[in-house]
N, C-alpha and C positions, 0 to 999 in steps of 0.2 A: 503780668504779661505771660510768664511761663504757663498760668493755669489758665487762660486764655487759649494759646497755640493748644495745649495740649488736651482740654475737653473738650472744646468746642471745633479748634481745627483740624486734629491729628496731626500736628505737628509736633514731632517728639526731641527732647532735649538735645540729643547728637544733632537733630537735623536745624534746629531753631535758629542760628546763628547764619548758618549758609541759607538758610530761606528768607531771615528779615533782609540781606546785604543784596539777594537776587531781585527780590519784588521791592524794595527801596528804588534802586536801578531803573526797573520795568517802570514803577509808576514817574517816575519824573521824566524817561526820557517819550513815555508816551502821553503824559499830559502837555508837552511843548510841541510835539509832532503833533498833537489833533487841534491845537492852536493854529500853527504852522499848516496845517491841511484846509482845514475849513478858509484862512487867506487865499493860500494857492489856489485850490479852484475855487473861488468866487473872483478871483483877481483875472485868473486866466480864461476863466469863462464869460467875463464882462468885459474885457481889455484886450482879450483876443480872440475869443470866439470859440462854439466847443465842435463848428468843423472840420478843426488841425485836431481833436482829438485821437481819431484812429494814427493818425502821422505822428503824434505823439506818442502815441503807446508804441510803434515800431520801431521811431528810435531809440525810445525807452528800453525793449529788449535789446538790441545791439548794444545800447552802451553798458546795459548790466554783464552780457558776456563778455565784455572787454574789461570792466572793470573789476568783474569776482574773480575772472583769469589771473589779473593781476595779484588780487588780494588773496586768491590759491598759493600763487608763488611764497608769497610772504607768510603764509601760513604754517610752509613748510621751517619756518627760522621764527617764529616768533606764536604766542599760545591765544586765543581767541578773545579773549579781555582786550589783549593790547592790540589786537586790530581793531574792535570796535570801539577802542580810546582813540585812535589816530582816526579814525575814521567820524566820530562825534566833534574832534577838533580841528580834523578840517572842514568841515560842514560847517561850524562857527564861522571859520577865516572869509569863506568862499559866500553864504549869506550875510556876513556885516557889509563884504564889496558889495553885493546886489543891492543889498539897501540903498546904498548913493546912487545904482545906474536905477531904481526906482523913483528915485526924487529927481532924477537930471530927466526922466519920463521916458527913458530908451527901453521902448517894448520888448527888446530881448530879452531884458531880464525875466520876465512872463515864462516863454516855453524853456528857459534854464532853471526857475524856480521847481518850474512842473517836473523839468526830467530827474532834480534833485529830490524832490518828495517821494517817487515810487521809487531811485533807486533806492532811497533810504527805508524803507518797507524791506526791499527784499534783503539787504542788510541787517538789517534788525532781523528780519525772519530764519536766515542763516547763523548769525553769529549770537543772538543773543540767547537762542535757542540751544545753540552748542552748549556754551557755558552752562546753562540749567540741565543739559545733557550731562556734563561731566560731573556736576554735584550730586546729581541723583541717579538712581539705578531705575530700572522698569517699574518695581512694585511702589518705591517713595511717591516716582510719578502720576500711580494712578491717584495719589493723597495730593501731591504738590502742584502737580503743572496747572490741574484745575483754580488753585490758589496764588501760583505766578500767573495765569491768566487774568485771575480776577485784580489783581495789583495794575495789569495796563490797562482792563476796562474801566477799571475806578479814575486812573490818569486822564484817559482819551476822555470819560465822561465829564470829569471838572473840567479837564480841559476845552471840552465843544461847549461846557456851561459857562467858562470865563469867556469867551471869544468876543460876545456882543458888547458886556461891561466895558472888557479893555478897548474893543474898538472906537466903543462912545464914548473913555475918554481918554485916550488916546490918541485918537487915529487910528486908519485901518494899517495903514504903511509901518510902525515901530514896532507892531507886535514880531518881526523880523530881527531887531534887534532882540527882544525876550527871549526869542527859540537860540540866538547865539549864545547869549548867557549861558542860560543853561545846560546846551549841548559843551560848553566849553568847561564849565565846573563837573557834570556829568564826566568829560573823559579822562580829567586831572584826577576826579575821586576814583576810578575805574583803574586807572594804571597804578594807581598808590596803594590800594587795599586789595585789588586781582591777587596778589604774590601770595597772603595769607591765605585765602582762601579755594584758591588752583593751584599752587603751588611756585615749578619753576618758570622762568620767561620765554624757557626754548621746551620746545614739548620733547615729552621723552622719544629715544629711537627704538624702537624693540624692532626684535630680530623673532626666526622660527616661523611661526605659522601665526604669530598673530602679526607679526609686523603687516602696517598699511599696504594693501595690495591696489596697483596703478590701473585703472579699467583705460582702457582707450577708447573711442566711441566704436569702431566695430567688433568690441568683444562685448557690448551692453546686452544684442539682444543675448548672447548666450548665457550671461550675469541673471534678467531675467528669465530666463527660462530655467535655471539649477535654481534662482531664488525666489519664489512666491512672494516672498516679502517684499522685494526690492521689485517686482511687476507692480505691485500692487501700489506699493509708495509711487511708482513713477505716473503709476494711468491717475492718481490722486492729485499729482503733482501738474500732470500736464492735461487734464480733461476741464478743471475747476479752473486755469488760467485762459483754457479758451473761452468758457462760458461769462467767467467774472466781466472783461472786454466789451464782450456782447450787449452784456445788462449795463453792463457802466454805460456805455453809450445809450441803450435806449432811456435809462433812467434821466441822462443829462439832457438828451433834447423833450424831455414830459419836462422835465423841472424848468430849463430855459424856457418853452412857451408857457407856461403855468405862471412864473413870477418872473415880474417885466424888470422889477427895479434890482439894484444893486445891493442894496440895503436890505431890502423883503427877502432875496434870494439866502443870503449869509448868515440872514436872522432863523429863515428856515434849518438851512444845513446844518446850524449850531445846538437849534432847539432838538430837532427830528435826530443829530446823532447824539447826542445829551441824552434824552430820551430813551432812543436804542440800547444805548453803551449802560445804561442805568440801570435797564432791566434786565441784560446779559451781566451784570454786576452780581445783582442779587442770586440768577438762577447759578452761577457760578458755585455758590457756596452748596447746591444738592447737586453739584455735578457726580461728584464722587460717591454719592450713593446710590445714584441709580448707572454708575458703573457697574458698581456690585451688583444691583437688581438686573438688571438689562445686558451686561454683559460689554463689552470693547467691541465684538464684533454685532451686536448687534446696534449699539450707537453709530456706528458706521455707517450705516444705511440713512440715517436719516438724512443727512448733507444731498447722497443723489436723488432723493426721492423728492424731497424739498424742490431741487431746480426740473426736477421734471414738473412737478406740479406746478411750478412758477411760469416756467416756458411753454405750457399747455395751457396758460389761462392769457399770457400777454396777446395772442392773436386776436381775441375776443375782445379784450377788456386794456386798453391799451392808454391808461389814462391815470394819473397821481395818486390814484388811491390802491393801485394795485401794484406801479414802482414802488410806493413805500413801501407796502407789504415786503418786495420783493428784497429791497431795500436792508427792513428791518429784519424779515427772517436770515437772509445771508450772513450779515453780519451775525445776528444771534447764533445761528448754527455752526458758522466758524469761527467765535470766541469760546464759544459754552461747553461746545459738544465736540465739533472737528478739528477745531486746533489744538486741544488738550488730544484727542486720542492718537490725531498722527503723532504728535510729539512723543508720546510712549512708545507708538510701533516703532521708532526711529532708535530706540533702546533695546530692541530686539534684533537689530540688523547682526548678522556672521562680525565680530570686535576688528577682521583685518579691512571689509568693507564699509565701517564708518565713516570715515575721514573722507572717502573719497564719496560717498551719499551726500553726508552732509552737506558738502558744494557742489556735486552733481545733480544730486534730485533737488533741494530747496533754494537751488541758484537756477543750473544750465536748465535742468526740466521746467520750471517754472516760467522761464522768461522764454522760452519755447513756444511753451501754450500762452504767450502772453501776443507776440509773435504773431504765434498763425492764426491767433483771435483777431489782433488788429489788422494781418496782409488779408483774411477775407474780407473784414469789414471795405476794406478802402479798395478789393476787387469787384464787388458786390453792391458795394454803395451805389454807385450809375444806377444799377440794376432793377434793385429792388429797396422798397421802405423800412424803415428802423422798426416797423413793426413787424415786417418777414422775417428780421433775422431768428423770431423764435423758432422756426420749422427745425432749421439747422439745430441749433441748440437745445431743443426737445430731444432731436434723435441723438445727442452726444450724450446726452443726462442718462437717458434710457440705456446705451453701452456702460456709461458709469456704474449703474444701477446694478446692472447683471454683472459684472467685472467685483463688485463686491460682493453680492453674493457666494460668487466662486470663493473669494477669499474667505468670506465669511465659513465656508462650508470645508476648509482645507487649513483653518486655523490653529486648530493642534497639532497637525503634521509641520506646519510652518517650526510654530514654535519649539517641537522636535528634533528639528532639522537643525536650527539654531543650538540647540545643545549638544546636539552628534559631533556638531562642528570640534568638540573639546574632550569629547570621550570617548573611548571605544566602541564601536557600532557591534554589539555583540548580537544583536539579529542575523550581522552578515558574516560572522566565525561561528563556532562550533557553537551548538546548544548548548543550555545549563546545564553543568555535570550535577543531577537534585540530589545525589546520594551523598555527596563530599561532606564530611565533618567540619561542624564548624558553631560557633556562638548564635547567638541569636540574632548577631549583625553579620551572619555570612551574606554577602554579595547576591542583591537579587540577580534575575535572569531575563530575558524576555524572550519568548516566543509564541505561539497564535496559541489559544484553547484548543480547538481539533488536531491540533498533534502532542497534545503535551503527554497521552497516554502511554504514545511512542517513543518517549525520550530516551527512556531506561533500558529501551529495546538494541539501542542500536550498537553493544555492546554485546560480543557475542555471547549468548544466554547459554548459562551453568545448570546443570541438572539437577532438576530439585528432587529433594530425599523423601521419600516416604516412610512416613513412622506414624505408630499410633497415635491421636489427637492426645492419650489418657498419658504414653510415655513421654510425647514432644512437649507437654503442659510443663513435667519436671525438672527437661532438660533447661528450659528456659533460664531457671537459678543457680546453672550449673557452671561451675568456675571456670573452666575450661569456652574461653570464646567463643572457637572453632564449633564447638559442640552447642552453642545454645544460637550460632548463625544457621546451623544445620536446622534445630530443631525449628527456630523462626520460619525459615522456609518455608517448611514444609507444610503450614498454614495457609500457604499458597494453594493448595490443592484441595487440602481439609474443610477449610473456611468453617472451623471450628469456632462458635462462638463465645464461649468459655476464656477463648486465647487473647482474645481485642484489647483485654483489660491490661494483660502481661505482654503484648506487643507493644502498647502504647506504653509501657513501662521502660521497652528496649531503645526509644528512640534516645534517651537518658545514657546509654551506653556508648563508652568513651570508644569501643569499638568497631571501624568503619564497618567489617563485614557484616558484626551484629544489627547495624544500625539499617543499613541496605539491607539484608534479609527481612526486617521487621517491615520498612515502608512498603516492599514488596508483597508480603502479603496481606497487610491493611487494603492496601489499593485493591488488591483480590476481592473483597467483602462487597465494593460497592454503595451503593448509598444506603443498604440495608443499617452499615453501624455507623453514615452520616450524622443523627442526631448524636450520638454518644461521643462523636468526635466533637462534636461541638460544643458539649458539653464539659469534656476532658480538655477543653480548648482554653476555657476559661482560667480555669485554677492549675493546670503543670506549671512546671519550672520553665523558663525562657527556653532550652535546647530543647524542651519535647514540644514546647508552643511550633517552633521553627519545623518539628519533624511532621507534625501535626498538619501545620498549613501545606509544606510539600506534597503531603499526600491525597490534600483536599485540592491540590492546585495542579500535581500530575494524572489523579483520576477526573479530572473533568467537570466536576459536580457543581455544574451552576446552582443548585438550590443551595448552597450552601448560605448558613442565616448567619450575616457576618456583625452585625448588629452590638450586641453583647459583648462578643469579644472585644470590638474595635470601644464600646462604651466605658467598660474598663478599664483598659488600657489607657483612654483618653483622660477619663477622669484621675486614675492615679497620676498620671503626666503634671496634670495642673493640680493635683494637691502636693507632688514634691517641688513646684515652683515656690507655692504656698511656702512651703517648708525652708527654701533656699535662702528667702527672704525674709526669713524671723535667723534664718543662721548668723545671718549679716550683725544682728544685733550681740554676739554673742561675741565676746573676744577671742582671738582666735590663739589656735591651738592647736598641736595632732589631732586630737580628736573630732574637733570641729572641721578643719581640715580636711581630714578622712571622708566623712558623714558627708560635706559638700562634693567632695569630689565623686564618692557613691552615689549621690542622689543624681546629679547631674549624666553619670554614662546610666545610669537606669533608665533617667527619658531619652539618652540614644537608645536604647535596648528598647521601648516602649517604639518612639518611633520607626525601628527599625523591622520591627512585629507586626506596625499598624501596615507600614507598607507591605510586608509579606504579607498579607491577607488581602489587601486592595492587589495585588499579584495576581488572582485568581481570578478577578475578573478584569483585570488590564496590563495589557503584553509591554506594554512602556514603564511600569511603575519600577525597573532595576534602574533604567538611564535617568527618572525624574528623582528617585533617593541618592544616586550617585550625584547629579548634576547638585543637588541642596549644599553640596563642601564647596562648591568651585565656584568659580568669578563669575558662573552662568546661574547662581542662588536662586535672583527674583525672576531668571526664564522661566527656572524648572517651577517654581509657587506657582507662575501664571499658568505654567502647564497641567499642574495639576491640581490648579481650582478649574481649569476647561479637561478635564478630565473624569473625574470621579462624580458620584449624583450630589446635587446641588445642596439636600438638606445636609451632608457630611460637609462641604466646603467651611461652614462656622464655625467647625468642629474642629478641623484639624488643621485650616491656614493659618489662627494665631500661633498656635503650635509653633510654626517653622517659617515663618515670616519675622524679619529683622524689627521687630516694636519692643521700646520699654518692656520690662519684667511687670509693673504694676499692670500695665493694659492688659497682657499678658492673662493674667489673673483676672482682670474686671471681667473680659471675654470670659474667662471657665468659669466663672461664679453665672452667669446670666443663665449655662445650660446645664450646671452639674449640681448637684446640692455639698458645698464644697464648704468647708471649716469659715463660718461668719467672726466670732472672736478669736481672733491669733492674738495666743502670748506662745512666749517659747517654751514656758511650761505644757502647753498644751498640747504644741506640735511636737516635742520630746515624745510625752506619752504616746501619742501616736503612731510616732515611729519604732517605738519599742514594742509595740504590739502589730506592727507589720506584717505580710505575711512574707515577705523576702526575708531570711535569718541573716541576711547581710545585713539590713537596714536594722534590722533589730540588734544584732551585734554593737554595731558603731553607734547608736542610738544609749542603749545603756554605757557605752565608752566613756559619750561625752557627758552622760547624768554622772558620770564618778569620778572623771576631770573637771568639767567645769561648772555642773549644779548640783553637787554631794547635798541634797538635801531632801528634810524626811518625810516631803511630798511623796518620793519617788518610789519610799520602799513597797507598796504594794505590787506595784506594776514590774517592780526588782524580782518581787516575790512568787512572781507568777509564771519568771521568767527561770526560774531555779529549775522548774521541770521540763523546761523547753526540750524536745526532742534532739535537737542539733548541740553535740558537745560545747562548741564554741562558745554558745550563745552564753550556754551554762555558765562557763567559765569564765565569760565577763559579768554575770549577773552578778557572780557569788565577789569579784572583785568591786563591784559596783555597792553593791550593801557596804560590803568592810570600810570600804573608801566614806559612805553615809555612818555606818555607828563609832568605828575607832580612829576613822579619820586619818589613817595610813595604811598601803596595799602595797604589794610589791605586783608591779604592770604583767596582764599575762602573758606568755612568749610569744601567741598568734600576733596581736598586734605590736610586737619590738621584731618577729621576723617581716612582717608588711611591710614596716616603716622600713626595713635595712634594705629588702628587696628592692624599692622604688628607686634605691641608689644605683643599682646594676643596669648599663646601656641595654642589656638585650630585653629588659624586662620595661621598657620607656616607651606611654603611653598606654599601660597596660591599665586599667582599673584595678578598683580593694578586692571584686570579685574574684578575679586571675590570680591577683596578687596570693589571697586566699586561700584560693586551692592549690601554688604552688607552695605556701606557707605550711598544708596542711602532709604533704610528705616529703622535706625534707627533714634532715637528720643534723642537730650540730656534731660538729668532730672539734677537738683541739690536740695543733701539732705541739710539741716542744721544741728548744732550738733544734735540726739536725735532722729531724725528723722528716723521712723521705715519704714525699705526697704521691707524687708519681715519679716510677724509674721506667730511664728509658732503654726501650725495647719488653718491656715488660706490659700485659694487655690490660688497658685502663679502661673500666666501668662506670665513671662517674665522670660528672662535673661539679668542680672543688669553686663555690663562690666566696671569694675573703673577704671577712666584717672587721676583721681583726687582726693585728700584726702584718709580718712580711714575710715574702718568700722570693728565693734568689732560684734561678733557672742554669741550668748548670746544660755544658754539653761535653762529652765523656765524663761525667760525673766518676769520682772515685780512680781514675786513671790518670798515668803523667799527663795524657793532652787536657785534661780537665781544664776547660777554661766557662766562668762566669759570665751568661750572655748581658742577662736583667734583673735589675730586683722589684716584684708590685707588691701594692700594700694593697689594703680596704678598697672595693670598688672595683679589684681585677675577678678573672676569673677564668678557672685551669681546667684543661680537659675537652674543648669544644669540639677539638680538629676530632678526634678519634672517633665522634658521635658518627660525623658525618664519613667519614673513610674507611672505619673501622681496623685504621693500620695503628702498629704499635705506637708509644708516643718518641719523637726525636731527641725528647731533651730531658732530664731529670729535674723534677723540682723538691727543693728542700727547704724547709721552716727557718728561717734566717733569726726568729726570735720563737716567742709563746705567740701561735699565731688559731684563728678561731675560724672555722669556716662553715658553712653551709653546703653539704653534702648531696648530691641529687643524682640518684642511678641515672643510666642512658633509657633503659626503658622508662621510668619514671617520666622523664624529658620526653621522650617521644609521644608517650601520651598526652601528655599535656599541650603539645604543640600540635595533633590534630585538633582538642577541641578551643585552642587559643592561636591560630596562625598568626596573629603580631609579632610570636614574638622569632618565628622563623622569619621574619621580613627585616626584625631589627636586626639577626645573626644575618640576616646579606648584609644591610650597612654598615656591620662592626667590620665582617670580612672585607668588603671592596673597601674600607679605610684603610684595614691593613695595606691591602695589595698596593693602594695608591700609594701609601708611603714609602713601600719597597722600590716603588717604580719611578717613584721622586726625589 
């Protein structure tokens, strides 16, 4: 079964369980319904006649807005399982009585069976849809709904196929009793197993800006008009409920003259939707790929086009072979194609106007258009013939038609809109500061292409220095910052080509003005050194990839050939999945640990590169990488598979779409030439030969923790002369650990591992971790030993690995009193970074205590090119404050 759902359906393990229990559900209660259907109108259209039909569709919409009112109410105290359970078991209670006023022959029963069948349509349509709403998100949808669909067409189809059997031997009258049965075990299984899989029985109440917002009917039109979505779901809602009407009745008076008997007629409706339902079964299962070909918005189209062409031919051709058509494409095009796609956009609606959609649009709008289909029928009938009403319905299909297109043509603004809703709209605040320091995941921007030139302008402009191209070349390596942001500059004016090489070197520099001075005059050069950037693009280190793309993304340069870069980047993504997933096998350990936890913020780093490049040619790509963390994930995918060109969408939605790890990988194996045999010896070596010296570090870690063997020593060996000290110095313990089979651990990785303990350094990566690891300093106090005195000017921040230390205030004097004593995990000296006032208190070594030493400037560097961990020094601090204040 599992490898069933999950090759052939895409249905993946998380999702498997809430998908068998939804379309279990769907298929039984719609194969008793299409039993239950094909009775009712054959009973009511033989036994009463299908003149009262337009009077029946009108009180049909009345009673639905009385009774979804109702079940609104109840909505609000109880979660959508358990109204559709009370709702399946009254439908039982209420059809067993009908059954006897059928046998006593009290024709009433007839137009109460009728108004119970459609209400229960739009019930089912409402409520069963919610529930498949709540277990899936947008993107699961466009994989599931097409396959909850196919579960009630496979029902409805046995179901219109059992119809004839049981009536022949049955009778046609008990199959009444069959739809109770089961509608009554249906809402017993519903309320018993709902809990596990939606959870509580009262729905949650949330507060802020997402709590449910109450529309009144005259604030709708101004709902649609701020929501594209919600116009567009309601003209879907209420154009299709006038036309459906329209055609039911001409469909009903072809079929009643067409077949005279009782028998012929029911045997038709059972065979022709059997039929129907059979082939909208099968095209069900390609639905979801010609999503992906075709698009949501352009499957759209097909529903109004379809009844335009249906109502353009009924004038003409007004006779059983063209109802059926009419018939069976309706039907097909609203199980296959329209009812799966609106159910997605309904996953797209702003999260505070769900609740009130949900039974405004697929309740009140619906029965609206159901409404004022049947008030013109039964105005109009005197009038004119069942074959006139096409005219009318032609010209509605046609507004439908163009009504979508609009939408069609405003679909990523929609879906935009939908995630503004939760982010900051930083189109409508101050532009991107391009020059600010920062990782390679610094926060995209958005603004138009024609003005990104301007950005840096707007910032009253410093006077660039003039100096010789031959002197400015040497200032460059000059220790003094100040002195090599001058000489960067001044490139600006030179556009010396000599310098491109050693500017593009400066974006690397932990200092803001160095690093603004270099983009500054790159951007000078123009497209002349575009190929070289492109090239330089490939192979830098993450921080100058970032400086790199800003400066291809603030000069303007559409040709930029982003190809390459983005192929790289993409490929390595899906070979450290690869990698992630042979870690798995490996028993775990710091080192394995480490190396997982490395690989994993690399493809954040990777994808946060691929989006800074897709930056440059789309002004939305900050709000679609931000939106990927938040509860709005599968908007921002949709938005930016309808965003970027079409042959990248294969490329980079596995990536960042919520699927299995394995599928994950099938997708990069199909377009990358990506490692066929994985052992973990192999993806080791691998990684040990990386070109990041992080991955290659941690890579030789875990060959000398946890596979010391003498595979490895060539690839150890090769590693001896690695450029980067680090690497060195694990290689050379990575050998010892293979021939003597004992090493003492090197201190980079015992200060990594300590550092991770420290709150302000929490969610940092091994990278950060790293280069903090690589300038501090151990100290060890003895008891007594004063760390910092106060009023005395403190330079450092003291982090404790080791022992304790007591905080004294007047230290050394009669009022000398002990505030606190921290051990391991505290850490002295913060306030003065930021105040730069003396310190208040004295701290003194209460035993042998071991710290990790870190200058203030040291600290300040590091936290332009790592702001985390200035974000976690706010949360340490407002904890403080809270506690002072509680």
């Amino acid at each position: 079964m599992k490898q069933l759902l999950e090759k052939y359906l895409k249905i993946y393990v998380h999702e498997s369980s809430r998908f068998l229990w939804i379309a279990a559900i769907s298929f039984v209660i719609f194969y008793v319904t299409a039993i239950f259907r094909n009775y009712v109108d054959t009973a009511f259209l033989k036994r009463f006649g299908p003149d009262y039909i337009p009077s029946m569709l009108v009180i049909n919409a009345l009673l639905t807005f009385v009774v979804m009112a109702v079940v609104d109410r109840m909505s609000r105290r109880f979660k959508d399982h358990f109204l559709l359970a009370f709702c399946l078991g009254s439908y039982a209670a209420i059809v067993t009585a009908l059954y006897f006023l059928v046998l006593a022959k009290i024709s009433l029963a007839y137009p109460i069976l009728y108004q119970l069948l459609y209400l229960l349509d739009s019930i089912l349509l409402v409520y069963l849809w919610n529930i498949a709403g709540d277990l899936f998100d947008a993107r699961q949808g466009k994989r599931i709904f097409p396959l909850i669909t196919a579960s009630q067409v496979l029902g409805t189809t046995l179901g219109s196929f059992s119809t004839r059997p049981l009536t022949m031997a049955l009778g046609e009258d008990p199959v009444l009793l069959i739809f109770a049965f089961f509608s009554m075990a249906t809402a017993l299984y519903l309320a018993r197993t709902g809990f596990t899989y939606l959870g509580e029985s009262r729905p949650k109440i949330v507060s802020g800006r997402d709590a449910p917002r109450v529309i009144s009917l005259t604030q709708v039109p101004r709902v649609m008009k701020d929501y594209p979505i919600i116009r567009y779901l309601i003209v879907t809602g209420l154009i299709p409920n006038i036309l459906l009407p329209i055609f039911f009745y001409q469909f009903s008076e072809i079929a009643n003259s067409t077949f005279h008997s009782e028998q012929s007629l029911i045997s038709f409706l059972s065979m022709f939707r059997g039929t129907t339902t059979l082939i909208t079964f099968v095209l069900l299962f390609f639905v979801g790929r010609m999503y992906s070909s075709m698009g949501l918005t352009n499957a759209s189209i097909v529903q109004p086009l379809n009844f335009a062409l249906l109502f353009g031919s009924l004038p003409a051709f007004f006779n059983i072979y063209v109802a059926a058509y009419g018939q069976f494409s309706t039907i097909l095009i609203q199980r296959a194609i329209a009812g799966p796609v609106n159910k997605i956009l309904y996953s797209v609606i702003p999260s505070d106007l769900q609740i009130w959609s949900r039974t405004f649009i697929r309740g009140t709008v619906l029965k609206v258009g159901m409404l004022s289909g049947s008030l013109s029928m039964i105005a109009l009938k005197p009038l004119i013939q069942a074959r006139s009403f096409s005219y009318l319905a032609f010209a509605l299909a046609v507004c439908w038609l163009f009504e979508t297109l609009k939408f069609r043509k405003h679909y990523t603004r929609i879906l935009k809109q939908v995630i503004a809703e939760k982010e900051i709209d930083f189109a409508q605040i101050e532009s991107v500061r391009p020059f600010d320091s920062g990782g390679a995941a610094t926060e995209l921007g958005s603004i138009e292409v024609d003005t990104r030139v301007q950005e840096y302008a707007q910032e009253p402009p410093k006077p660039i220095p003039k100096l010789d191209p031959q002197v400015a070349l040497k200032l460059l390596d000059d220790e003094n910052a100040s002195t090599r942001a001058e000489a960067a500059a001044s490139f600006a004016i030179t556009k010396d080509m000599r310098a491109v090489r050693k500017l593009i070197g400066c974006l690397e520099d932990t200092d803001d003005d160095v690093r603004k001075a270099a983009m500054e005059a790159l951007m000078g050069y123009g497209e002349s050194i575009l190929p070289f950037l492109e090239v330089s693009l490939v192979e830098a280190r993450p921080r100058t990839k970032q400086g790199i793309l800003e400066v291809i993304r603030l000069s303007g340069l559409q040709e930029f050939e982003i190809v390459p870069f983005l192929g790289k980047e993409l490929a390595q993504a899906y070979g450290h999945l690869i990698a992630l997933r042979h870690l798995e096998t490996i028993s775990d350990g710091l080192s394995v640990e480490m190396l997982k936890k490395h690989l994993t913020a690399s493809n954040e780093e990777n994808l946060s590169l691929i989006f800074y490049a897709l930056w440059v040619y789309h002004a939305d790509m900050r709000l679609m990488y931000k939106a990927l963390r938040s509860e709005t994930a599968s908007i921002a995918i949709e938005l930016v598979e309808n965003s970027i060109q079409k042959e990248l969408t294969a490329y980079l939605i596995p990536l960042i779409e919520d699927i299995p790890l394995d599928e994950k990988i099938e997708k990069g194996r199909k377009m990358f030439p990506l490692v066929r045999k994985e052992t973990p010896e192999r993806l080791i070596t691998f990684l040990a030969n990386a070109e990041d010296p992080i991955t290659r570090m941690l890579a030789l870690f875990t060959i000398a923790e946890k596979m010391p063997d003498q595979s490895f020593v060539p690839i150890i060996e090769s590693r001896l002369q690695d450029k980067f000290p680090y690497v060195r110095e694990i290689a050379e313990y990575a050998l010892k650990r293979i021939l003597n089979g004992d090493a003492i651990m090197p201190d980079i990785i015992e200060k990594i591992n300590k550092l991770r303990n420290f709150t302000i350094f929490e969610g940092m990566g091994v990278r950060e971790l790293h280069a903090i690891a690589s300038v501090i300093t151990v100290e060890t106090f003895q008891p007594g030993d004063v760390m910092i005195k106060e009023g005395d000017e403190n330079s450092s921040i003291y982090l404790l690995v080791a022992g304790k230390v007591t905080i004294y205030e007047k230290y050394g004097t009669p009022e000398e009193r002990s505030k606190v004593t921290v051990g391991e995990g505290a850490f002295l000296g913060e306030l003065s970074l930021f105040t730069r006032m003396s310190p208040n208190a004295t701290c003194v070594a209460a035993e042998t205590t071991n710290a990790y030493v870190l200058r203030h400037h040291q600290f300040e560097e590091i936290m332009k090119v790592y702001p985390q961990i200035g974000i976690n020094l706010c949360k340490f601090f407002t904890m403080k404050l809270r506690q002072v204040a509680y």
